[in-house]
C-alpha positions as CSV (number, residue, x, y, z in Angstrom):
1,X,16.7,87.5,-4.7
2,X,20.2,86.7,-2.6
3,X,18.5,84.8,0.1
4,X,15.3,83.2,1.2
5,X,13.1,86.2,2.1
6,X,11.8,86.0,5.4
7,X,8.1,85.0,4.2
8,X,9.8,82.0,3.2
9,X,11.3,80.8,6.7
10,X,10.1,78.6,9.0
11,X,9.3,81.1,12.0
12,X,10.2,80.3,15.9
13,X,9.0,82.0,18.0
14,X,10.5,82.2,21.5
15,X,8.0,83.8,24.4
16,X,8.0,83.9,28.0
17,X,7.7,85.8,30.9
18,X,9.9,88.8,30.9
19,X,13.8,88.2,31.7
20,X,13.5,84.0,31.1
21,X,16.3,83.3,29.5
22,X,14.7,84.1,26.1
23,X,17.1,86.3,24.6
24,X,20.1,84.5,25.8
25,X,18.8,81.2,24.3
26,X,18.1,83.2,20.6
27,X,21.8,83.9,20.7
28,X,22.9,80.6,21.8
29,X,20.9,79.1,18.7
30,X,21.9,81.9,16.5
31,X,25.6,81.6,17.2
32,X,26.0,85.2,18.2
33,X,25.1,88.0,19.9
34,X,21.5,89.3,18.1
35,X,19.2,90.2,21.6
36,X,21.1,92.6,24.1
37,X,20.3,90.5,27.1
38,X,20.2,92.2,30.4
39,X,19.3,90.9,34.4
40,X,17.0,94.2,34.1
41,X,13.7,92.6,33.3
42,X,11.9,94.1,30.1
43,X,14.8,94.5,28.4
44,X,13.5,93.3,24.9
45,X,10.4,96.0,24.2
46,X,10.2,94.6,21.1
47,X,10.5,91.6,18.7
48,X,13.8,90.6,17.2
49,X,14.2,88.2,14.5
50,X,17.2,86.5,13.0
51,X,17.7,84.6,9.5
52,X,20.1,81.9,9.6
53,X,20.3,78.4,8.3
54,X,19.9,75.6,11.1
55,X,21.1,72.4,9.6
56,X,18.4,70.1,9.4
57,X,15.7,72.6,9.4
58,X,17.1,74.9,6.6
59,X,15.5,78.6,6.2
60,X,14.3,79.4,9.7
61,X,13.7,83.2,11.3
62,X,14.3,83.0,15.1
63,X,12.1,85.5,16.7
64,X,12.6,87.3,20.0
65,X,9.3,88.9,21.9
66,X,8.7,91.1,24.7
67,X,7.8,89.5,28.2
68,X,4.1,88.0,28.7
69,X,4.3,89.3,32.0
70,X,4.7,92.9,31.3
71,X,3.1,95.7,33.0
72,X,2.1,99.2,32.7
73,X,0.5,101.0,29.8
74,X,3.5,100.5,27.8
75,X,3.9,96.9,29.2
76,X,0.6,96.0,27.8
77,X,1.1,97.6,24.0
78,X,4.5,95.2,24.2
79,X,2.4,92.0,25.2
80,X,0.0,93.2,22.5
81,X,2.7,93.2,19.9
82,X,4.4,90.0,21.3
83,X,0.6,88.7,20.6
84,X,0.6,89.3,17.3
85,X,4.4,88.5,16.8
86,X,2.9,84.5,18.4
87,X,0.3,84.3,15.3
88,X,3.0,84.6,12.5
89,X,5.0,81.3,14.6
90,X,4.8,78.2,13.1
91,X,6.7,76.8,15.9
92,X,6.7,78.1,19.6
93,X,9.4,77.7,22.3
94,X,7.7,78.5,25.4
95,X,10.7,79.3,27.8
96,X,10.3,78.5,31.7
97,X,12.7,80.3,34.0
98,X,14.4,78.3,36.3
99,X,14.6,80.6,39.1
100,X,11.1,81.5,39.2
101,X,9.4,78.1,37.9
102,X,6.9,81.0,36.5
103,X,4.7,78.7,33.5
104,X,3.8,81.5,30.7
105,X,0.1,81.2,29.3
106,X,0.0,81.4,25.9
107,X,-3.0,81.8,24.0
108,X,-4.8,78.7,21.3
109,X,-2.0,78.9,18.8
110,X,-2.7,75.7,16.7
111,X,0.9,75.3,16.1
112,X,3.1,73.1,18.1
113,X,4.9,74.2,21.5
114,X,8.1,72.9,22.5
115,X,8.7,73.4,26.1
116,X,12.0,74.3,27.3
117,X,13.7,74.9,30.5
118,X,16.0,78.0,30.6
119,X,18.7,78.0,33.2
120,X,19.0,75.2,33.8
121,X,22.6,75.2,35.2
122,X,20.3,77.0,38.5
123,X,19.2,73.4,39.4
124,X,20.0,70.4,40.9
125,X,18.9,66.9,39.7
126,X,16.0,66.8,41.6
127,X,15.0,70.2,41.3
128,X,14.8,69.9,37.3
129,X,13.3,67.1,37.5
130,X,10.5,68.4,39.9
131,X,9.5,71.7,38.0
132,X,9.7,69.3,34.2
133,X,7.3,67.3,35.5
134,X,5.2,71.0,36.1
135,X,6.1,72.0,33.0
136,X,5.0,68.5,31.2
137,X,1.8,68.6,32.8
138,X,1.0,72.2,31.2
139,X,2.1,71.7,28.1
140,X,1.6,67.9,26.9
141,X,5.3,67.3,27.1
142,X,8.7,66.8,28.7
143,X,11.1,70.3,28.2
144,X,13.9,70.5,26.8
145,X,16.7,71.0,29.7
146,X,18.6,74.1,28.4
147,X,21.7,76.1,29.5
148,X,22.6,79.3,27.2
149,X,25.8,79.7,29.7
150,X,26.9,76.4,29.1
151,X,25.5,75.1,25.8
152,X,23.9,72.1,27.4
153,X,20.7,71.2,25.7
154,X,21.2,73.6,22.1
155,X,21.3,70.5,20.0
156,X,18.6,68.7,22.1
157,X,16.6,71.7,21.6
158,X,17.4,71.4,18.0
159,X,16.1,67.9,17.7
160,X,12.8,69.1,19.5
161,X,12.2,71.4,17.0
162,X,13.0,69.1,13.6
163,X,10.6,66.8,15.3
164,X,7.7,69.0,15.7
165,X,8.0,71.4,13.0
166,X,4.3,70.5,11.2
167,X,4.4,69.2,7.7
168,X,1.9,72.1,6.6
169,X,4.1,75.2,7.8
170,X,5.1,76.0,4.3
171,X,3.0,78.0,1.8
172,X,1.9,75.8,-0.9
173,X,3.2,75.8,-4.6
174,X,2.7,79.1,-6.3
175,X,2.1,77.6,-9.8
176,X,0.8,74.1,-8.2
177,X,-2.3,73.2,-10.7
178,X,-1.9,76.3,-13.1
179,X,1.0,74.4,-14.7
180,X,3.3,71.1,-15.7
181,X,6.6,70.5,-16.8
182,X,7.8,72.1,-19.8
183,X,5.0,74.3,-20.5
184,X,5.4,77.5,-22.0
185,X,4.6,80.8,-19.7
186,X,3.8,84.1,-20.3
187,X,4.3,86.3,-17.3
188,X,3.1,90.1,-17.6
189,X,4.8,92.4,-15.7
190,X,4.5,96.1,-15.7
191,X,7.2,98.1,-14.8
192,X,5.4,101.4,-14.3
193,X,5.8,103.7,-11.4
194,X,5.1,101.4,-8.7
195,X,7.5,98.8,-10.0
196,X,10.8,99.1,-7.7
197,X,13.8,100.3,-9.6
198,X,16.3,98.2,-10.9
199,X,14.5,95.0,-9.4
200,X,11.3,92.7,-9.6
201,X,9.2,92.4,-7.1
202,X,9.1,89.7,-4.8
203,X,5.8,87.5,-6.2
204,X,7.3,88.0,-9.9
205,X,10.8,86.7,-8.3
206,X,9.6,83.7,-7.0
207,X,7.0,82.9,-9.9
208,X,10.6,82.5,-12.2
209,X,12.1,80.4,-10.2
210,X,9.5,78.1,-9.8
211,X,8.4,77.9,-12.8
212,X,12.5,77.2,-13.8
213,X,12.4,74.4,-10.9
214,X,9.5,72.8,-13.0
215,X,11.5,72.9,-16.2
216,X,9.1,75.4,-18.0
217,X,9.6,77.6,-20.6
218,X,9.0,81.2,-19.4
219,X,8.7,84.2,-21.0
220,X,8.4,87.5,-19.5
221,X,7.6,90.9,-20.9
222,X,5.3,94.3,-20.0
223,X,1.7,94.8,-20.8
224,X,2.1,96.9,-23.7
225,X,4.7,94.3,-25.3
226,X,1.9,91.4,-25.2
227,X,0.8,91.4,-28.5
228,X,4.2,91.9,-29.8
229,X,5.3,88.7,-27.7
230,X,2.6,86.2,-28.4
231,X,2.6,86.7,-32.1
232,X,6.3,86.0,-32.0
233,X,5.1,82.6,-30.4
234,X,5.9,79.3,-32.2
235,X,2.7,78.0,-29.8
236,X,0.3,79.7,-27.7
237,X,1.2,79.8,-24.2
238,X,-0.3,77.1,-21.6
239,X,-0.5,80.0,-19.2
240,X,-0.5,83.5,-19.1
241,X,0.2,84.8,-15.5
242,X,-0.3,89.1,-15.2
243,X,-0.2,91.8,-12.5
244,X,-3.5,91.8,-11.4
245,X,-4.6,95.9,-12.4
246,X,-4.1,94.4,-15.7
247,X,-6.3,91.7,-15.6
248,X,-9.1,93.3,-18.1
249,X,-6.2,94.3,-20.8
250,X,-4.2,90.8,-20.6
251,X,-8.0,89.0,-20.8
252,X,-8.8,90.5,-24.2
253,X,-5.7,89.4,-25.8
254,X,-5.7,85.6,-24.5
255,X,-5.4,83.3,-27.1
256,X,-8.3,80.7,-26.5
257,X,-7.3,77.5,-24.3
258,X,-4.3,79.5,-22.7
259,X,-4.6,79.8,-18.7
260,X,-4.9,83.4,-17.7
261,X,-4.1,84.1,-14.0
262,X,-2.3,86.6,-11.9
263,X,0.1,86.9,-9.4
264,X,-1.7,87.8,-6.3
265,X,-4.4,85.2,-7.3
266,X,-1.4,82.5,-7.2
267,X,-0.7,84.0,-3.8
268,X,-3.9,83.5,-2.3
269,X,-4.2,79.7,-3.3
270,X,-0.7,79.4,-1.8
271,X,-1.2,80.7,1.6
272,X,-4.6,81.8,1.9
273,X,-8.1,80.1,1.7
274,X,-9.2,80.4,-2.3
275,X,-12.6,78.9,-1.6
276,X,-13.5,81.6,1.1
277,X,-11.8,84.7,-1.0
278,X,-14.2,83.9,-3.7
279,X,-17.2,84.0,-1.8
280,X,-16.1,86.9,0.2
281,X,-15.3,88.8,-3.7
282,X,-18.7,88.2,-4.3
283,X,-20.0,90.5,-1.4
284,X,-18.7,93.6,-3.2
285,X,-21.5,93.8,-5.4
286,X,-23.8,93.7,-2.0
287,X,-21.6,97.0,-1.4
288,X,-23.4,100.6,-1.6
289,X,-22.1,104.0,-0.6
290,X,-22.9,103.5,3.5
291,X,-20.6,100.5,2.8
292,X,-16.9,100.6,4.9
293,X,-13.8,98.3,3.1
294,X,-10.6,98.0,4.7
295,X,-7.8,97.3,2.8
296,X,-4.7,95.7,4.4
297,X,-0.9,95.8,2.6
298,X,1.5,93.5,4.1
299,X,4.5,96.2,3.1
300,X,5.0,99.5,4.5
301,X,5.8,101.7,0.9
302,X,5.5,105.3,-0.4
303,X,2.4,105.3,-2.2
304,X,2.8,106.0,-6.0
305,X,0.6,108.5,-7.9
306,X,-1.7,104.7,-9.5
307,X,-1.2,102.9,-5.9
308,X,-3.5,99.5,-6.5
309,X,-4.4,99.1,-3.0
310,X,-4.6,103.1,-2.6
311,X,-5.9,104.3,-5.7
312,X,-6.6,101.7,-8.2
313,X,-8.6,99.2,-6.2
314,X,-10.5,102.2,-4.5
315,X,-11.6,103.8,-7.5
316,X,-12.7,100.5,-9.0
317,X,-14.9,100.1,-5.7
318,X,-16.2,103.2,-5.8
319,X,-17.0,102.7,-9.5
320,X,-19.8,100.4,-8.6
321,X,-21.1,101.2,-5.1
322,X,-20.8,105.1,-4.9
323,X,-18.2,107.6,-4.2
324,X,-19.4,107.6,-0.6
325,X,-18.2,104.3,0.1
326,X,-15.6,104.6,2.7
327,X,-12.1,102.8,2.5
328,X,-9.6,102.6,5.5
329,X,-6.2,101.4,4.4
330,X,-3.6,99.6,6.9
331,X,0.0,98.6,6.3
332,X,2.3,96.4,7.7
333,X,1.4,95.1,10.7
334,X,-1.5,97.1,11.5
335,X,-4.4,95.1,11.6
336,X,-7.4,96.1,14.0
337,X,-8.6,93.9,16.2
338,X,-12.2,94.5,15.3
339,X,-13.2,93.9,11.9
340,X,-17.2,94.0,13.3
341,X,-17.5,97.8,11.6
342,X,-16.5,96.8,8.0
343,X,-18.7,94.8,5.5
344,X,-15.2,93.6,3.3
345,X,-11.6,93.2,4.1
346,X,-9.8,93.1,0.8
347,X,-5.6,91.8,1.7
348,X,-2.3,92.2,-0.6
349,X,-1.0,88.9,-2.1
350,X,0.7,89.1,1.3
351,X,4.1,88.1,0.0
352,X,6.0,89.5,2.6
353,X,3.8,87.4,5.5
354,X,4.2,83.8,6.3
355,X,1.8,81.5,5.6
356,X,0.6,81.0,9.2
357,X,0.1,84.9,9.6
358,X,-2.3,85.3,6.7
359,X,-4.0,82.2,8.0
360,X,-4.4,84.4,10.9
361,X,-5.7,86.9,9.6
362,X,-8.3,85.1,7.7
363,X,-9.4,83.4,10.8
364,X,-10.2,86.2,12.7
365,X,-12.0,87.7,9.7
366,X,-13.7,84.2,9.9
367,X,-14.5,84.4,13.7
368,X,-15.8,88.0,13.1
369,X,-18.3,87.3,10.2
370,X,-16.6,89.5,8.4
371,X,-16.1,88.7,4.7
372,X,-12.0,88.8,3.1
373,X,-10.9,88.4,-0.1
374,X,-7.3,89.9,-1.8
375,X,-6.8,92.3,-4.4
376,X,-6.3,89.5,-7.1
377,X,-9.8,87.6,-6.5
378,X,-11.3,91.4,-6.2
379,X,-10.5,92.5,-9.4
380,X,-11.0,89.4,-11.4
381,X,-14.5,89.1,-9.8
382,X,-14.6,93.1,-10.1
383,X,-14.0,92.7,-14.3
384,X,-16.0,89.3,-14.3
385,X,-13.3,87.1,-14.9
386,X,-13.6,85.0,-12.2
């Protein structure tokens, strides 16, 4: 892992009506030319993101989005995804035009909303200072004045933002209350078929490096090397962390007192709600063969031949409510809108989403009465080990 991966970056997201000045400010912050920015209005269809490095805020992903204002049949599938694009944002800048004055609606984010005013080389004194006070009433604050032809207002705007990023935007600890400083970890970590070549996967990656930021002693190796590795331990292990299809297997070799927990599990204390997976887990013993599950991956991936959110995690389902149990799978950013027709939604570890997007999520399953758990709290409840 080169760089902070972009699940890892404080997301700002800049919305609008169409042609506002959005993509012309992205630039401006980014320090080059990332939007194609155009008079024509609608000229971003779709969301654009930039990693960079803001001093002051560190990791950040700037993110583009199609106008709020767009029309047509087309126009409303881009709102839709500029929608979606607004509930990963820890952080929103909602851009006013000066020429039009137009204020965009945006919808109950929870996350904070600086206000800035694009263009605004267009105005005079008392002109900008007539359509702020607009602007302040809307939104609870003064704007930012900004000109992305000038550069008036880029580091004014970057103050904004250091003072209203929220404390809580970042996922929590992975290891946070699994272990301490110094302890010795096992970390199990099959590198069968689904395991990408000549790399570790990104909840592995960031489990090291944590665990090396706490001063532990970590030790990694595959499933079928366990036994080998622990008996060539001086001390058992304070914690054994596994891939989560191996759960059963890594369980029956535990020495007693030694943690056992996997990855996705640490995912979903770090940016999910643990309390409310658990009790959703619990519902798939209510499941029967007239039963519907959807299971959501974050990542977009070939399926292998053992797939766990394809193949594994199905066929355990099915195990215990009947092969007629039906299981839709999504990917990426598909997500439906109404969850009302399934009885579980069983989420990745999500490592490739933001915190705030898998909060999201969880939320609308929450407003939906629909039940959601992930596939680490699954199949530990699945083999009982929860």
């Amino acid at each position: 892992m080169i760089e902070t991966p972009q699940s890892g970056r404080l997301h700002i997201v800049l919305a609008g009506a169409r042609n506002s000045g959005k993509s012309s400010l992205l630039n401006a912050l980014a320090g080059q030319q990332v939007s194609i920015v155009s008079d024509v209005p609608g000229t971003t269809t779709d969301h654009v993101s930039k990693a960079m490095e803001i001093m002051g805020l560190g990791p950040c992903l700037l993110i583009d989005t199609a106008g709020l204002d767009d029309s047509g049949e087309l126009g409303g599938k881009r709102v839709g995804s500029t929608l979606d694009t607004l509930r990963a944002a820890d952080l929103v800048l909602a851009l006013v035009d000066a020429a039009t004055g137009h204020l965009p609606d945006l919808p109950d984010l929870d996350v904070p909303i600086v206000p800035v005013l694009a263009k605004c080389e267009l105005l005079n004194e008392t002109e900008a200072e007539a359509l702020s006070a607009s602007i302040a009433k809307k939104y609870g604050k003064a704007p930012v004045r900004v000109s992305a032809v000038t550069g008036k207002g880029i580091r004014e705007l970057i103050e904004a933002i250091k003072e209203a990023i929220p404390a809580d935007w970042d996922a929590l600890p992975l290891t946070a209350g699994v272990v301490q400083e110094g302890d010795l970890v096992v970390l199990v970590m099959p590198q069968d078929k689904q395991a990408p070549k000549g790399r570790l996967i990104l909840p592995q990656q960031q489990t090291i490096r944590e665990l090396l930021d706490r001063k532990c002693r970590v030790v990694c190796c595959t499933t079928d090397c366990l036994p080998a590795t622990l008996a060539s331990l001086k001390e058992a292990p304070k914690a054994i962390i596994t891939d989560s299809q191996d759960f059963r297997a890594v369980h029956d070799q535990c020495p007693s007192g030694t943690r056992l927990t996997s990855f996705s599990i640490l995912l979903a204390a770090s940016k999910g709600d643990m309390d409310y997976f658990k009790e959703s887990a619990r519902k798939i013993d209510a499941l029967t063969s007239k039963s519907k599950v959807l299971i959501a991956e974050a990542c977009a991936h070939v399926p292998a031949s053992e797939d766990i959110g394809r193949v594994q995690l199905p066929r355990m389902l099915r195990a215990r409510a009947g092969e007629g149990l039906r299981i839709d799978v999504v990917s990426g950013r598909d997500f439906p809108e109404d969850l009302s027709g399934y009885d579980l939604v069983i989420h990745c570890g999500a490592c490739m989403f933001n915190r705030r997007y898998v909060l999201a999520r969880i939320q609308q399953a929450k407003r939906q009465g629909v039940p959601m758990t992930n596939y680490g709290v699954a199949i530990a409840h699945i083999n009982n080990l929860l």
